[in-house]
C-alpha positions in Angstrom: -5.7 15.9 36.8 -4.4 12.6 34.9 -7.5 13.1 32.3 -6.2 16.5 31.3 -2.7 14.4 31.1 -4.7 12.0 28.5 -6.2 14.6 26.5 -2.6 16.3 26.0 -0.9 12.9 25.0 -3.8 12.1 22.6 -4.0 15.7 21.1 0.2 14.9 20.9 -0.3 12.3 19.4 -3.2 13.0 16.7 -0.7 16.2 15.9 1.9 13.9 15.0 0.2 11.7 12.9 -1.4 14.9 11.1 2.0 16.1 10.8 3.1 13.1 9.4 0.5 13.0 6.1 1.1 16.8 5.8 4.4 16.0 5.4 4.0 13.3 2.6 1.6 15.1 0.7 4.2 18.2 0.5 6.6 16.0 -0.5 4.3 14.9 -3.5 3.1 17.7 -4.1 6.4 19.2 -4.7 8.3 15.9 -5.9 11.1 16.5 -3.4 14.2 15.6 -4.2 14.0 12.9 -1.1 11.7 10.8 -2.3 13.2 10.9 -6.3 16.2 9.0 -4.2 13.9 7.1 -2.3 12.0 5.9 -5.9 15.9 5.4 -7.6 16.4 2.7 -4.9 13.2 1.1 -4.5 13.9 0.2 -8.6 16.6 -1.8 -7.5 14.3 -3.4 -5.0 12.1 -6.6 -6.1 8.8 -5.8 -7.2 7.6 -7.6 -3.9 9.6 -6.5 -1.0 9.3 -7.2 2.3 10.1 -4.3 5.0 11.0 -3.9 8.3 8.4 -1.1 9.5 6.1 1.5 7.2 7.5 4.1 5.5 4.1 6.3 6.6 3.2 5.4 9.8 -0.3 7.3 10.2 -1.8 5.3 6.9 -0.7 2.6 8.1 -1.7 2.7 11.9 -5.6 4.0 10.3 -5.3 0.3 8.8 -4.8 -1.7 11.4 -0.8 -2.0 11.7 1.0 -2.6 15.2 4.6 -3.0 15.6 4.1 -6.9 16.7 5.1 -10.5 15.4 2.9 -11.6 13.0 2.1 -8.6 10.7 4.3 -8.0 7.9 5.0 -5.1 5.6 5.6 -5.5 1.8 6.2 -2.8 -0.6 5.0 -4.1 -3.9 5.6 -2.3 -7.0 3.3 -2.2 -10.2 3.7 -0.8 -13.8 2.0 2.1 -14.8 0.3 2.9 -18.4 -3.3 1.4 -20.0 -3.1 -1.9 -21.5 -1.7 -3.5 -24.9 -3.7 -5.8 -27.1 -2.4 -7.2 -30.1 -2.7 -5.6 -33.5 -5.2 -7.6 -36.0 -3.8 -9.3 -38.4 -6.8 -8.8 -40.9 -8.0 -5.2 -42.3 -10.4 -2.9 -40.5 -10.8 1.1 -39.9 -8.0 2.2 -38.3 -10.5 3.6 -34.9 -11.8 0.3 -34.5 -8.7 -1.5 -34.3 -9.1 -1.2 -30.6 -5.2 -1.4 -29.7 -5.1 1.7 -27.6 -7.7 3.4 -25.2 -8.2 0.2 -23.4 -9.2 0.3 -19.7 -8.6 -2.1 -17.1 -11.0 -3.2 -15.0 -9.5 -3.2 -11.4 -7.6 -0.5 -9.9 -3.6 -0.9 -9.6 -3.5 -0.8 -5.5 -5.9 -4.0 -5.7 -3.8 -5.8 -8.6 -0.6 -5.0 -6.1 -2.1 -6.4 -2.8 -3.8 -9.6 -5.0 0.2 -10.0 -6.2 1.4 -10.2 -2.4 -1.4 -12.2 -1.7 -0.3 -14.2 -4.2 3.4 -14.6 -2.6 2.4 -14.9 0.9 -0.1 -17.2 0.3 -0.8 -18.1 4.6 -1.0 -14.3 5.0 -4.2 -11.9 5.0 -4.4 -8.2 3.4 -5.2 -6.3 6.3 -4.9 -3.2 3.7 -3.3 -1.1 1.8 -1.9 2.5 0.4 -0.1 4.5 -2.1 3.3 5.4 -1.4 4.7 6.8 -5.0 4.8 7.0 -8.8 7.6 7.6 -11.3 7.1 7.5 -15.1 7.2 3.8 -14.8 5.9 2.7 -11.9 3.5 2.7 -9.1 4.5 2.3 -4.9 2.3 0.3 -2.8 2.8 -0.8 0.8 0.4 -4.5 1.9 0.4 -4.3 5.6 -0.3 -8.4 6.0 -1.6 -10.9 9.2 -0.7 -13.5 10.1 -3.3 -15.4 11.4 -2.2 -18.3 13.1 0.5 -16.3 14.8 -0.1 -16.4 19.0 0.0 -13.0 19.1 -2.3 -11.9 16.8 -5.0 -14.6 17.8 -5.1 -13.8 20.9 -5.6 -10.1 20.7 -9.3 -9.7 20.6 -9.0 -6.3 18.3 -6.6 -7.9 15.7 -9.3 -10.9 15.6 -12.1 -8.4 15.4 -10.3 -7.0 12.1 -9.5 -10.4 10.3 -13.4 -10.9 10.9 -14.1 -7.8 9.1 -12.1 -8.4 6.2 -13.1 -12.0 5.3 -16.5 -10.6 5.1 
């Protein structure tokens, strides 16, 4: 009888995170009025901000987040739009001035989780997601690990992840 009880929690439980990214992706989908508020005060925000739990919880349990000491969560805004090289000084046809149409190389959810890396240098990137866009910019949440932390060494699964990701 208890394993019965165990398949109904877990089937609970997958339904809820299944829920969960339905609901997200209605709510892009649809550019809900919600998250246009949510966007209008996350402009106010830094562009690197640290927060006190995920704002979508089944991403960021798939990556390896547990509500514990020692992992952080940052939202980390980046700007949208291709890149800008200066104009040449000199003459040349106007197509190969190569001003516009530039790609870059790297996508913008790595350039946002190397700029946290960047501020929270004794942290690891456990991983990452996309959260939002507006006209201007692009929503990223870093889920980061501490290490060092007692809590995190000592759990043999957290350990088993930091592993994986230095490879």
């Amino acid at each position: 009888m208890p394993y019965i009880q165990i398949l109904r929690a877990s089937s609970v439980e997958m339904n809820m995170h299944s829920y969960m990214r339905a609901t997200w992706t209605k709510m892009w989908k649809s550019n809900a009025d919600e998250l246009k508020s949510k966007s209008i005060l996350w402009r106010t925000e830094p562009t690197i901000h640290k927060i006190q739990r995920p704002s979508r919880l089944d991403r960021a349990r798939r990556l390896g987040y547990k509500a514990k000491q020692g992992i952080v969560v940052v939202r980390a805004r980046v700007g949208r739009g291709g890149m800008r090289k200066q104009r040449p000084v000199s003459g040349r046809r106007p197509k190969h001035l190569g001003v516009v149409h530039i790609k870059q190389g790297i996508s913008m959810r790595k350039v946002a989780e190397r700029r946290v890396n960047e501020k929270f240098p004794n942290l690891e990137v456990l991983g990452s997601y996309y959260l939002h866009k507006d006209g201007m910019h692009l929503w990223y949440e870093v889920i980061l690990v501490d290490p060092n932390h007692p809590s995190i060494s000592k759990d043999k699964e957290m350990r088993g992840k930091l592993k994986a990701f230095a490879k």
